[in-house]
ROTIKOL-835231 format. One record per atom (N, C-alpha, C): residue in three letters; atom name; x, y, z; residue number from 0. Coordinates in steps of 0.02 Angstrom, whole numbers. Example, Ala and Ser with C-alpha at 12.3 -4.5 7.8 and 13.67 -1.06 7.14 Angstrom:
! ROTIKOL-835231
 type atom      u      v      w seq
  Ala    N    660   -284    390   0
  Ala   CA    615   -225    390   0
  Ala    C    660   -165    390   0
  Ser    N    642   -112    354   1
  Ser   CA    684    -53    357   1
  Ser    C    645      2    394   1
! end
This chain:
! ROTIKOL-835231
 type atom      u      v      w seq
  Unk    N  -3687    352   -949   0
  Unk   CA  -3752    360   -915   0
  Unk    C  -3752    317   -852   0
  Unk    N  -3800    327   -810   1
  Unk   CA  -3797    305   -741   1
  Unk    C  -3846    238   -742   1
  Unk    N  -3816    176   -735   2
  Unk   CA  -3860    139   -748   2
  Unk    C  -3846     78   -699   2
  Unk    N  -3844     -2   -698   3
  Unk   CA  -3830    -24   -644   3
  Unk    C  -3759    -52   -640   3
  Unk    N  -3712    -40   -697   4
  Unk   CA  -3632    -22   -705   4
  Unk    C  -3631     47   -683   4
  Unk    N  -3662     97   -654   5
  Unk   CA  -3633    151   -632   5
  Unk    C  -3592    185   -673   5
  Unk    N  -3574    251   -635   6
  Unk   CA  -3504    290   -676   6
  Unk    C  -3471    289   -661   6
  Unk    N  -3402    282   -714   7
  Unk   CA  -3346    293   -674   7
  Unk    C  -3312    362   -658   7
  Unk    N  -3275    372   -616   8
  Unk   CA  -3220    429   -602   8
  Unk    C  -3166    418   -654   8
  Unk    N  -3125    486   -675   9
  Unk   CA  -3093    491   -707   9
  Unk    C  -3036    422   -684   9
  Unk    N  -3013    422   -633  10
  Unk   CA  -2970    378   -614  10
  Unk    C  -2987    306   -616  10
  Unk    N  -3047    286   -623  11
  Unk   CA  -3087    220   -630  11
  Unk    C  -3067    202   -722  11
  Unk    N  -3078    255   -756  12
  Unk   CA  -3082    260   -839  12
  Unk    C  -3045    183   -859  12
  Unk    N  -2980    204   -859  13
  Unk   CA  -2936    158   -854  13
  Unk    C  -2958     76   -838  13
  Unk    N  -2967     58   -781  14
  Unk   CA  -2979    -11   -752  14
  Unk    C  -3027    -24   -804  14
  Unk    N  -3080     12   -811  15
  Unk   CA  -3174     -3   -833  15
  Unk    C  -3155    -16   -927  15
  Unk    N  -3107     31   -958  16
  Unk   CA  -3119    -18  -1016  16
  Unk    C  -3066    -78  -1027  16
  Unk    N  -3007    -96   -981  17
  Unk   CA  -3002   -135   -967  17
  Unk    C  -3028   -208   -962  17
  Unk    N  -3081   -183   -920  18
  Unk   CA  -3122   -242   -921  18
  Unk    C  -3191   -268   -965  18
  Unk    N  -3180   -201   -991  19
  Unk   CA  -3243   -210  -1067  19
  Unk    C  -3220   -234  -1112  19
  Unk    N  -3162   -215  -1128  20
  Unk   CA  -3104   -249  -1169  20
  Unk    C  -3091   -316  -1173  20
  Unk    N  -3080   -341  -1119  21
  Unk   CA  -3100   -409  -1101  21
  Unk    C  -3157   -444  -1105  21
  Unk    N  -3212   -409  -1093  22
  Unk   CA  -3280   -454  -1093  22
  Unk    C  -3290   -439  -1171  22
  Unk    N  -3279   -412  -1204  23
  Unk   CA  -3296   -415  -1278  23
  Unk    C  -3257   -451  -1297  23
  Unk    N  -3196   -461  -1283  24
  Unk   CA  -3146   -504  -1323  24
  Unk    C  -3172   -587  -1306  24
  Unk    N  -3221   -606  -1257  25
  Unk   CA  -3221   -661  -1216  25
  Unk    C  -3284   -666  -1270  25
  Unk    N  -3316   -625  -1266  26
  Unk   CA  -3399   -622  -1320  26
  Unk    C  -3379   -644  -1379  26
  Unk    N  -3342   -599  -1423  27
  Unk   CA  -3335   -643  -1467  27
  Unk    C  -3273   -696  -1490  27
  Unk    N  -3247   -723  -1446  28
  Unk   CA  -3217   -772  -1453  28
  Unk    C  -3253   -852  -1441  28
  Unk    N  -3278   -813  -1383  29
  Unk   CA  -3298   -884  -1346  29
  Unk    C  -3386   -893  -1331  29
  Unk    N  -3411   -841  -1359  30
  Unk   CA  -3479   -844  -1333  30
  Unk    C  -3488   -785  -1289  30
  Unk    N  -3568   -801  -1236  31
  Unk   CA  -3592   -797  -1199  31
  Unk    C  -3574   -838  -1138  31
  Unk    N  -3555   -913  -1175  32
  Unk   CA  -3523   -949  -1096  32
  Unk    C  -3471   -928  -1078  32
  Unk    N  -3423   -881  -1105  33
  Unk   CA  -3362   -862  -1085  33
  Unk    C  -3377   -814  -1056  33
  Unk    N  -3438   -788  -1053  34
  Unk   CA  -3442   -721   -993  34
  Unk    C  -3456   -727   -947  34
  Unk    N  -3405   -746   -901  35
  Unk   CA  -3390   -759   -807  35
  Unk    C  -3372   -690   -776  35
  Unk    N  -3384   -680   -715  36
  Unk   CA  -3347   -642   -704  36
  Unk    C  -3269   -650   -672  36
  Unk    N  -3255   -719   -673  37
  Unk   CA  -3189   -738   -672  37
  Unk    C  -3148   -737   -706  37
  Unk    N  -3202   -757   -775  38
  Unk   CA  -3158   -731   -866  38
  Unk    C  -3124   -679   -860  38
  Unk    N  -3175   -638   -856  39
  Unk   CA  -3170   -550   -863  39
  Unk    C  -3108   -534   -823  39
  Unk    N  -3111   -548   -762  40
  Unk   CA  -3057   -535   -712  40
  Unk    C  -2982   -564   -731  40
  Unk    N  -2972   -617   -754  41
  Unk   CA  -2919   -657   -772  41
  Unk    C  -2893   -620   -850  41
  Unk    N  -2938   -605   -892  42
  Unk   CA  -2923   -571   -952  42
  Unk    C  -2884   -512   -967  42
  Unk    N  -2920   -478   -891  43
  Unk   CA  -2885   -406   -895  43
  Unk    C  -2826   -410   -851  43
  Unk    N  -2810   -455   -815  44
  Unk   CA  -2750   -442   -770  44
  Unk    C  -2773   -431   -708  44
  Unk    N  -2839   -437   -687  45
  Unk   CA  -2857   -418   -623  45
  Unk    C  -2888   -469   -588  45
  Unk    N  -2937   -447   -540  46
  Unk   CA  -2961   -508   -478  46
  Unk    C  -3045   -486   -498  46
  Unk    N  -3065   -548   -470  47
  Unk   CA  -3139   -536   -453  47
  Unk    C  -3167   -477   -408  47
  Unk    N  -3131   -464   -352  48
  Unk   CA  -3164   -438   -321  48
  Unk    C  -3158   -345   -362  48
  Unk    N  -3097   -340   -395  49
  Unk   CA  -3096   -284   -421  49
  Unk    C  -3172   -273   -478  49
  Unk    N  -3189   -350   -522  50
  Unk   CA  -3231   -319   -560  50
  Unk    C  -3303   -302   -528  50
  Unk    N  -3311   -327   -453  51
  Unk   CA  -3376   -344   -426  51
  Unk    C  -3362   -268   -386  51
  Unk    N  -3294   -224   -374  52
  Unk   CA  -3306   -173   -356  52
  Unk    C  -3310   -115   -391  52
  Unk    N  -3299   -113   -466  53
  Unk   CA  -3328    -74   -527  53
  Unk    C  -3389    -86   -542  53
  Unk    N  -3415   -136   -551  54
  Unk   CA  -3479   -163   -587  54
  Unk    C  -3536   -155   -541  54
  Unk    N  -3525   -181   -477  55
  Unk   CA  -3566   -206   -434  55
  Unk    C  -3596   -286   -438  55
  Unk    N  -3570   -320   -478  56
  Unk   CA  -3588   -402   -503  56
  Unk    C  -3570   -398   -591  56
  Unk    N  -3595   -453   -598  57
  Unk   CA  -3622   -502   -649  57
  Unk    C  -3666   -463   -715  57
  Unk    N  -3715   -423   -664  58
  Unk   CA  -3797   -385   -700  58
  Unk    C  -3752   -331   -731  58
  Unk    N  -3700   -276   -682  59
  Unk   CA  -3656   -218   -712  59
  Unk    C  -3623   -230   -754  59
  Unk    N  -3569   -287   -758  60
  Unk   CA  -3513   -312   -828  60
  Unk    C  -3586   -312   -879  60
  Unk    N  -3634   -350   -901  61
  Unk   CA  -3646   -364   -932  61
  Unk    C  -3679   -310   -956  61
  Unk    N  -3723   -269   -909  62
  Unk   CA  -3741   -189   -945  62
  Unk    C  -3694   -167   -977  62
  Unk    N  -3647   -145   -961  63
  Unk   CA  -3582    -98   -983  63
  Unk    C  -3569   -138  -1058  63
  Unk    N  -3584   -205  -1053  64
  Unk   CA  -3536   -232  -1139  64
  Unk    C  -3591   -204  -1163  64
  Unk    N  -3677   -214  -1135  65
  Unk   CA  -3727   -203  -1181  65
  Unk    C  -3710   -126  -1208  65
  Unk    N  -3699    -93  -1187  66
  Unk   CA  -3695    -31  -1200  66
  Unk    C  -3617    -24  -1248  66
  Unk    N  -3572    -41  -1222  67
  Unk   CA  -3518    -64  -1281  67
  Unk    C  -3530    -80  -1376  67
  Unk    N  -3563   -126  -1352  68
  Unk   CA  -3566   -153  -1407  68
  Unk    C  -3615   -103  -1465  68
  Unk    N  -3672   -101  -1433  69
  Unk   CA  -3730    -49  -1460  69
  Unk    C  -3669      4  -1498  69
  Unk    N  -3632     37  -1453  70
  Unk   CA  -3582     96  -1466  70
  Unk    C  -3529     67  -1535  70
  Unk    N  -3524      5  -1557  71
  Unk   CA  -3492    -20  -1591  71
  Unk    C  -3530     -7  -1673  71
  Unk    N  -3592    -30  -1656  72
  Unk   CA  -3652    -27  -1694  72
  Unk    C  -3634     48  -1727  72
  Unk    N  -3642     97  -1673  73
  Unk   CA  -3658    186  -1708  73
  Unk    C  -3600    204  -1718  73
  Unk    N  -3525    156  -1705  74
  Unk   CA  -3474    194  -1735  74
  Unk    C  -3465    158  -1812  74
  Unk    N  -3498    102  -1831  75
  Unk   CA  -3523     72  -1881  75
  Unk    C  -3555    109  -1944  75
  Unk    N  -3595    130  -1907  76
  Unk   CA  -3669    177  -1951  76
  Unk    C  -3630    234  -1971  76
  Unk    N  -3603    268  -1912  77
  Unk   CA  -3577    330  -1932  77
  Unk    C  -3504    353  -1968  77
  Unk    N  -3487    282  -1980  78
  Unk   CA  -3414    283  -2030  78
  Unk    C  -3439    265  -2111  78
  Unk    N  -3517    252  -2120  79
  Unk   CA  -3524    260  -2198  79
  Unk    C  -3533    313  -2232  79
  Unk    N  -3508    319  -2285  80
  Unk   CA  -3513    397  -2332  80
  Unk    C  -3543    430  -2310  80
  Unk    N  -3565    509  -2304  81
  Unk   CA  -3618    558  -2318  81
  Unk    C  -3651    546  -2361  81
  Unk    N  -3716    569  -2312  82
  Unk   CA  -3797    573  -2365  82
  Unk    C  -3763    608  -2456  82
  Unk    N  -3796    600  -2504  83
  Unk   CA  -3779    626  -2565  83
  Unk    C  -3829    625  -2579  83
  Unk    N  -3857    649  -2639  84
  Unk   CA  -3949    679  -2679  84
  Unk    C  -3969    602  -2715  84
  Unk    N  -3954    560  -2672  85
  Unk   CA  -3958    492  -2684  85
  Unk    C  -4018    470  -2621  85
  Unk    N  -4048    492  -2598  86
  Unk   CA  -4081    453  -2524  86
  Unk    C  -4093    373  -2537  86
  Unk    N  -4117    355  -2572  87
  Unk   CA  -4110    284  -2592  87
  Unk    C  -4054    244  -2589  87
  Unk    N  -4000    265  -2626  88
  Unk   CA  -3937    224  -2614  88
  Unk    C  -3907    242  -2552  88
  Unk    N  -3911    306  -2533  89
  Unk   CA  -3889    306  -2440  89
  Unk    C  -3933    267  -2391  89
  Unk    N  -3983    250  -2422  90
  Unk   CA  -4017    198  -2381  90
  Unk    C  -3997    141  -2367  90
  Unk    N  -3971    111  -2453  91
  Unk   CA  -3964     47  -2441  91
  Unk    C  -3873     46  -2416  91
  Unk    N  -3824    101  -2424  92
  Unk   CA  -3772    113  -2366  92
  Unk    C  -3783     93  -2319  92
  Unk    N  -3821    101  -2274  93
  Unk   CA  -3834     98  -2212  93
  Unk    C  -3850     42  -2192  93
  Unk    N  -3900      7  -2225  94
  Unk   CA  -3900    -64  -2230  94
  Unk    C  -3871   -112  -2256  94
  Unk    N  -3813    -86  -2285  95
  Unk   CA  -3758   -140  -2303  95
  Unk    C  -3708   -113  -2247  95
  Unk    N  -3703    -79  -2223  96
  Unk   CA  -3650    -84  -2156  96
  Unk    C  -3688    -99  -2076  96
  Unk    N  -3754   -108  -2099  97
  Unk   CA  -3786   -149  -2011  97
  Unk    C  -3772   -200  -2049  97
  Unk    N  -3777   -247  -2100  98
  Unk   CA  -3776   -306  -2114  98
  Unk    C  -3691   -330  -2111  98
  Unk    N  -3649   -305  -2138  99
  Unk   CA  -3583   -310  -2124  99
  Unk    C  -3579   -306  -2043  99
  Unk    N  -3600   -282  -2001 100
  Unk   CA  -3596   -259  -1940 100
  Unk    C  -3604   -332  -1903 100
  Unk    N  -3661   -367  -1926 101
  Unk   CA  -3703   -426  -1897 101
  Unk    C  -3646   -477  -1908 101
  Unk    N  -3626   -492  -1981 102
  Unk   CA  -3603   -545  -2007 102
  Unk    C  -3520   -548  -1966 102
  Unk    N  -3502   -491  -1943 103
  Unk   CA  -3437   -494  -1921 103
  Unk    C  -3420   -526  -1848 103
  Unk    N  -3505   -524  -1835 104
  Unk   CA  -3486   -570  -1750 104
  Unk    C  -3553   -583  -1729 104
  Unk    N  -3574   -663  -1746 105
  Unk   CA  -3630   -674  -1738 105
  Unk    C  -3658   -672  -1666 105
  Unk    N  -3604   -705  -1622 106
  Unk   CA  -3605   -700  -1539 106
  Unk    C  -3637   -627  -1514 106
  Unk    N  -3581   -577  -1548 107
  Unk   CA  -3628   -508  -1513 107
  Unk    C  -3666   -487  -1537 107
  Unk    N  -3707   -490  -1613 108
  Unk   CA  -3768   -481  -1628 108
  Unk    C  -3818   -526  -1578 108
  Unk    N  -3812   -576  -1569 109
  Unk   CA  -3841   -601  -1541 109
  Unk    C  -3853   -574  -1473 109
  Unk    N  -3794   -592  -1438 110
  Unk   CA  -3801   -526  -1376 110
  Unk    C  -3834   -464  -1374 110
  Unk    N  -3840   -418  -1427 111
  Unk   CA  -3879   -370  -1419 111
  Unk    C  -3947   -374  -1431 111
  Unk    N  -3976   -426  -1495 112
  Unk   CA  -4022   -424  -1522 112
  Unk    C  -4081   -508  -1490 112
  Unk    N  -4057   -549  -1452 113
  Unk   CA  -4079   -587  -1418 113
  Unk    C  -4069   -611  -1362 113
  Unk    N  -4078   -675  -1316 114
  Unk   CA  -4063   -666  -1247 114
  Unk    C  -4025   -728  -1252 114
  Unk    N  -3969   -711  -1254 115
  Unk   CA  -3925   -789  -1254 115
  Unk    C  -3912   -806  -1183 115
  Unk    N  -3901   -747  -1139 116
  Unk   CA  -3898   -742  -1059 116
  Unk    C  -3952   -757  -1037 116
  Unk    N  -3996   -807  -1018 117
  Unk   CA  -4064   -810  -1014 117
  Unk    C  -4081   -757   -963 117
  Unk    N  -4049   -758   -895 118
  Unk   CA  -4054   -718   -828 118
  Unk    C  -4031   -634   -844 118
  Unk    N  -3999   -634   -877 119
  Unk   CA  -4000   -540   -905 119
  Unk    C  -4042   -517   -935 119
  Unk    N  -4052   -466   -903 120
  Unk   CA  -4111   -444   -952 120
  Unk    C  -4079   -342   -944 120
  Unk    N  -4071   -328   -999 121
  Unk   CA  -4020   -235   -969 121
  Unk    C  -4073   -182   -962 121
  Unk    N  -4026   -184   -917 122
  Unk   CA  -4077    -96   -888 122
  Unk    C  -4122    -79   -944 122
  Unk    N  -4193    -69   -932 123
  Unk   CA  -4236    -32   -964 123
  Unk    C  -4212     39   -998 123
  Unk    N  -4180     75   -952 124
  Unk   CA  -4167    155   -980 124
  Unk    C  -4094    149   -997 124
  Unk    N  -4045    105  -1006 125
  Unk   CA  -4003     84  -1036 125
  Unk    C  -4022     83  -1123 125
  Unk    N  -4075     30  -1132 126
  Unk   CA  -4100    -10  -1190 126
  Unk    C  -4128     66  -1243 126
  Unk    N  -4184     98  -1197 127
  Unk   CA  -4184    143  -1243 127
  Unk    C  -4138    214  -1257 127
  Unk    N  -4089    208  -1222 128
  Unk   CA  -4016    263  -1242 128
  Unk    C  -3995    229  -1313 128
  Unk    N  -3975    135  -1297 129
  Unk   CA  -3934    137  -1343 129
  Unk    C  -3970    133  -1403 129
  Unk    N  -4029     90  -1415 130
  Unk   CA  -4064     89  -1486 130
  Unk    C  -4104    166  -1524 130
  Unk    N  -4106    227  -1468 131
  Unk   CA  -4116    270  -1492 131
  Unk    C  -4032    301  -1522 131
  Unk    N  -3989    299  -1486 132
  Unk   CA  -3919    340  -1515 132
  Unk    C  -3896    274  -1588 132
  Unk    N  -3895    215  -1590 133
  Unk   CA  -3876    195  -1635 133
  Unk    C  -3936    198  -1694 133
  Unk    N  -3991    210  -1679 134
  Unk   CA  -4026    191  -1747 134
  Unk    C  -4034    273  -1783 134
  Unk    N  -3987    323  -1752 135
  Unk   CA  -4007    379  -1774 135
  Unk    C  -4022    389  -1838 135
  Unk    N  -3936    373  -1859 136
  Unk   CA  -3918    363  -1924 136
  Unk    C  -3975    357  -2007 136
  Unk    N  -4007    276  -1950 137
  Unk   CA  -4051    276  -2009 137
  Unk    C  -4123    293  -2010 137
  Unk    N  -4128    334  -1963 138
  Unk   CA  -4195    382  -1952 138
  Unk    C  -4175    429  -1990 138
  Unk    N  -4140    471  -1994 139
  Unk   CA  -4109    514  -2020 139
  Unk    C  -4115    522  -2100 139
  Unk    N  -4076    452  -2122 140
  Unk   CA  -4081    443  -2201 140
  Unk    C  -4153    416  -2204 140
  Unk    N  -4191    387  -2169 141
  Unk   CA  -4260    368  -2183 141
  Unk    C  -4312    454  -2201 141
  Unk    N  -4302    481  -2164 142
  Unk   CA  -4334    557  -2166 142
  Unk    C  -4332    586  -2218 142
  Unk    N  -4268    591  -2258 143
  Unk   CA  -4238    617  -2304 143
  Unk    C  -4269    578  -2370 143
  Unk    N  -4284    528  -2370 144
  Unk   CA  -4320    457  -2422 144
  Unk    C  -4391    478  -2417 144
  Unk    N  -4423    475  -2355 145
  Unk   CA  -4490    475  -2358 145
  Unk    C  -4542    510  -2363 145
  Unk    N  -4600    505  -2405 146
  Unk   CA  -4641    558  -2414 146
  Unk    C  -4662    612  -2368 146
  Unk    N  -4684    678  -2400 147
  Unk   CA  -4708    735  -2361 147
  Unk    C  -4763    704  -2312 147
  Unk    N  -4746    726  -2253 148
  Unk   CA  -4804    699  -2191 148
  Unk    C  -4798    622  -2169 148
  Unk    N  -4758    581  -2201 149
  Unk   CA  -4749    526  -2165 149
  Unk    C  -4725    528  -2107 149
  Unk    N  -4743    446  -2082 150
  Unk   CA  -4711    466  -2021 150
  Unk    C  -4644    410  -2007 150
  Unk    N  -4589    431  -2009 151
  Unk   CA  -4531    428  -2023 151
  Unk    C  -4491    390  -1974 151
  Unk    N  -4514    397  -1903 152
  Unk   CA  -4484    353  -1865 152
  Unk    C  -4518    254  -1860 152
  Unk    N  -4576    283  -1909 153
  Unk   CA  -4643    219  -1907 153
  Unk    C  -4604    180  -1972 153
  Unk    N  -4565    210  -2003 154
  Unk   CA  -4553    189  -2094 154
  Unk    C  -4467    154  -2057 154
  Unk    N  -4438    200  -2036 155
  Unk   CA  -4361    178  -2004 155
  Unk    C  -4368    115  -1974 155
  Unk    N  -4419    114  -1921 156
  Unk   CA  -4428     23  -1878 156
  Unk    C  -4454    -15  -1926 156
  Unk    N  -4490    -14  -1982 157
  Unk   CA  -4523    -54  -2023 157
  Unk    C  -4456    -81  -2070 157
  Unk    N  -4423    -32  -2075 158
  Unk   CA  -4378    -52  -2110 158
  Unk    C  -4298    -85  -2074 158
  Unk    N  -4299    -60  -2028 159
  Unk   CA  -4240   -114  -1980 159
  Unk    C  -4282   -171  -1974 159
  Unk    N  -4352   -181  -1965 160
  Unk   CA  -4358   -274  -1959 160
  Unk    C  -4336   -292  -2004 160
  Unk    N  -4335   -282  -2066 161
  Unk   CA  -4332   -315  -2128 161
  Unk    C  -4248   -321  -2131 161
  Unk    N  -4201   -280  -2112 162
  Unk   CA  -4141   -269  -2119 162
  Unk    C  -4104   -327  -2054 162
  Unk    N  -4144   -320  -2007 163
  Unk   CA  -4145   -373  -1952 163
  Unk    C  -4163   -450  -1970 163
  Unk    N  -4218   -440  -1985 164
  Unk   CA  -4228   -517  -2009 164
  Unk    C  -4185   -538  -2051 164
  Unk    N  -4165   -524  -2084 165
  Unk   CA  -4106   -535  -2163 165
  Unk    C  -4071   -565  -2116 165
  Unk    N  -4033   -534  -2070 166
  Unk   CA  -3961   -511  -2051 166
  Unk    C  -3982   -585  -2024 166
  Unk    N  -4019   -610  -1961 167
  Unk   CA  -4032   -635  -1934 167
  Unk    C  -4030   -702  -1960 167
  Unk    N  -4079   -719  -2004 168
  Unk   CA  -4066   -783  -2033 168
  Unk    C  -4030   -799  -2059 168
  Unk    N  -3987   -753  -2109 169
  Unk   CA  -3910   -772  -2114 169
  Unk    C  -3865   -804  -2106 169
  Unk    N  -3862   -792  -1997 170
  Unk   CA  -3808   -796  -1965 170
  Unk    C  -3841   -843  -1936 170
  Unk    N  -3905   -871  -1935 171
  Unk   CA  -3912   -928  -1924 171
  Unk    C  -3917   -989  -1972 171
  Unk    N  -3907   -984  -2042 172
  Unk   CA  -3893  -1016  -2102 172
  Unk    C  -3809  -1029  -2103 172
  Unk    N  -3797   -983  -2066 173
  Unk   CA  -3706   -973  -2066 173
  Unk    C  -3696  -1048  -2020 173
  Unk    N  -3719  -1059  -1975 174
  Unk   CA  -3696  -1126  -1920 174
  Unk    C  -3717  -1164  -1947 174
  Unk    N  -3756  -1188  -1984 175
  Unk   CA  -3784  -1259  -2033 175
  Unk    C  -3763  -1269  -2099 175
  Unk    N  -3754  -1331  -2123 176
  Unk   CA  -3734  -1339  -2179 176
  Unk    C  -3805  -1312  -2232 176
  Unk    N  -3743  -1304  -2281 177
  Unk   CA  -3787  -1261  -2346 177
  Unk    C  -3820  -1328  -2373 177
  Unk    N  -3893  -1290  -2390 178
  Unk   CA  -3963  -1310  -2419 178
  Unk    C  -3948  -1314  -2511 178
  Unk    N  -3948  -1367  -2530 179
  Unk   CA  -3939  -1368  -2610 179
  Unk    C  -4016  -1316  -2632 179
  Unk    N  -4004  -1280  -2670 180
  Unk   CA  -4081  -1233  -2707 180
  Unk    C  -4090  -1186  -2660 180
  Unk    N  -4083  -1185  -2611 181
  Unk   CA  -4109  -1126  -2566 181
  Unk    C  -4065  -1062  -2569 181
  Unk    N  -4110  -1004  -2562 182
  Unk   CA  -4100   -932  -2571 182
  Unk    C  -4037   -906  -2549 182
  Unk    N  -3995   -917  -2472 183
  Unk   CA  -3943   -923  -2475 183
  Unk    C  -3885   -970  -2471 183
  Unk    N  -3834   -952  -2485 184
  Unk   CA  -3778   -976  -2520 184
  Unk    C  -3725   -982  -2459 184
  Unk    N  -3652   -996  -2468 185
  Unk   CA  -3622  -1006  -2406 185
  Unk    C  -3563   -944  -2399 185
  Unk    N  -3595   -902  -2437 186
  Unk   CA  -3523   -872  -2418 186
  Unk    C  -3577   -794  -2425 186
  Unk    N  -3541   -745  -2379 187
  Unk   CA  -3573   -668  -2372 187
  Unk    C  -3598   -642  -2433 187
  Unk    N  -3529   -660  -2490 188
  Unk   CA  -3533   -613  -2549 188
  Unk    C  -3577   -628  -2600 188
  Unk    N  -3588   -725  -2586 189
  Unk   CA  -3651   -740  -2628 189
  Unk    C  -3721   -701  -2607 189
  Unk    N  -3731   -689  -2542 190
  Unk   CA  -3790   -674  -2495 190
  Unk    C  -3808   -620  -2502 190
  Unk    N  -3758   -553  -2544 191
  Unk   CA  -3799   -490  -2531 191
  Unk    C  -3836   -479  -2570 191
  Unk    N  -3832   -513  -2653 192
  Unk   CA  -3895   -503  -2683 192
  Unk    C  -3945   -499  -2659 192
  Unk    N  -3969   -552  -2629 193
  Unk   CA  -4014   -581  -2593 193
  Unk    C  -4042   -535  -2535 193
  Unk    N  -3992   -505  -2523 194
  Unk   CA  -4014   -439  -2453 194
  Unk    C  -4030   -385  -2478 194
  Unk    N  -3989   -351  -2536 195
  Unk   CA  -4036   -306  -2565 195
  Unk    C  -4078   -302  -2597 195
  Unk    N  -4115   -377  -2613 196
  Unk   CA  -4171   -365  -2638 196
  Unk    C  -4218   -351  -2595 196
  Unk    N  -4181   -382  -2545 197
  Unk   CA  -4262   -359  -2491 197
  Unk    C  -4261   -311  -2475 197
  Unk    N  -4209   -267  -2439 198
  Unk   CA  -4204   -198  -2431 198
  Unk    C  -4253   -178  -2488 198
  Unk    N  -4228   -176  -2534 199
  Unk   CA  -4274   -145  -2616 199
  Unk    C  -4342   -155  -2597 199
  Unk    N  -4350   -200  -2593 200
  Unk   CA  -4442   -214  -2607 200
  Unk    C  -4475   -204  -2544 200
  Unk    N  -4416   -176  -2472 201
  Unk   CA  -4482   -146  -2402 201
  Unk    C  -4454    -73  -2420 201
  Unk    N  -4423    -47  -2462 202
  Unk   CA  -4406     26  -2480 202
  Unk    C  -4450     41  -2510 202
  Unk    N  -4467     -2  -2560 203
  Unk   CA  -4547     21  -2617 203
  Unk    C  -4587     22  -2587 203
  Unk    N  -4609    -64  -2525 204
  Unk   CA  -4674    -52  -2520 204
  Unk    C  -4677     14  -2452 204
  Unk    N  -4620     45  -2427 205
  Unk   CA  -4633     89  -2397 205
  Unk    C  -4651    169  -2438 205
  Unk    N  -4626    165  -2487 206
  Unk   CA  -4637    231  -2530 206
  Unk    C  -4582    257  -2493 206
  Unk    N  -4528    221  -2494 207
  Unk   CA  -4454    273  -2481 207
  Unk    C  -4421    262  -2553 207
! end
């Protein structure tokens, strides 16, 4: 899509994931402070001025990962099983692979889902391409769950906060030392009980 990373030409293809390649690898290795555009340039084998003449700056690299990454997200969603006469347990599919999704790189959840870049802020019509193409998935299985005449895209966001918030505090329980008695534990596999219960109990109180 045409956004303030632009499009590339077939002959551009090449260089551009190149350098996405790089800024993701810099994301989650090193952060957000590792996203320079000197990083980027040095990562891929190239110069600054090459990424400032794909991108147009700083604002373009960083659209393009936003949009990367999102795309990481829906190739995520869309590699769990097929729906089955289960809508319930394909529900909670779906939310055990955004939650696997989160836990695998706290840096780019973060990147997508808060502003670690204080000064970025991504294209408006960027933002709603990617959260409409990745959350298809679970609009989709939400529809299929939810009562006659509900309204289904209202039940899907109600239910990613809850799948969000989980994910979220998590991975911020993940950087601090573990709490003796408290709900989670230090390791993923202790933690999913704990996640599907909540899934469970905003599935009920949604009447999915």
């Amino acid at each position: 899509m045409a956004t303030r990373h632009g499009t590339a030409r077939p002959s551009q293809q090449v260089h551009r994931e190149k350098f996405l390649d790089a800024a993701l690898k810099l994301l989650v290795e090193n952060g957000v402070a590792g996203l320079t555009v000197r990083a980027v340039a040095e990562l891929a084998g190239s110069t600054t001025i090459a990424v400032y003449t794909r991108f147009g700056g700083r604002a373009g690299v960083l659209d393009a990962l936003y949009e990367r990454v999102f795309e990481l997200l829906s190739e995520a969603l869309d590699a769990i099983p097929p729906p089955t006469d289960d809508p319930r347990e394909d529900l909670m599919s779906c939310a055990l692979a955004y939650r696997d999704f989160g836990l695998e790189s706290p840096a780019r959840y973060a990147f997508m889902f808060e502003r670690p870049v204080p000064d970025f802020d991504p294209d408006p019509a960027l933002r709603v391409t990617v959260l409409r193409d990745s959350f298809s998935v679970l609009l989709h299985r939400v529809a299929r769950a939810c009562p006659p005449g509900a309204d289904a895209v209202r039940l899907a966001y109600l239910l990613w906060t809850t799948m969000h918030g989980l994910v979220s505090v998590e991975l911020v329980q993940q950087l601090r030392g573990p709490l003796p008695g408290w709900f989670l534990q230090p390791t993923p596999e202790a933690n999913e009980p704990v996640y599907r219960e909540g899934i469970l109990a905003m599935m009920n109180g949604l009447g999915l």
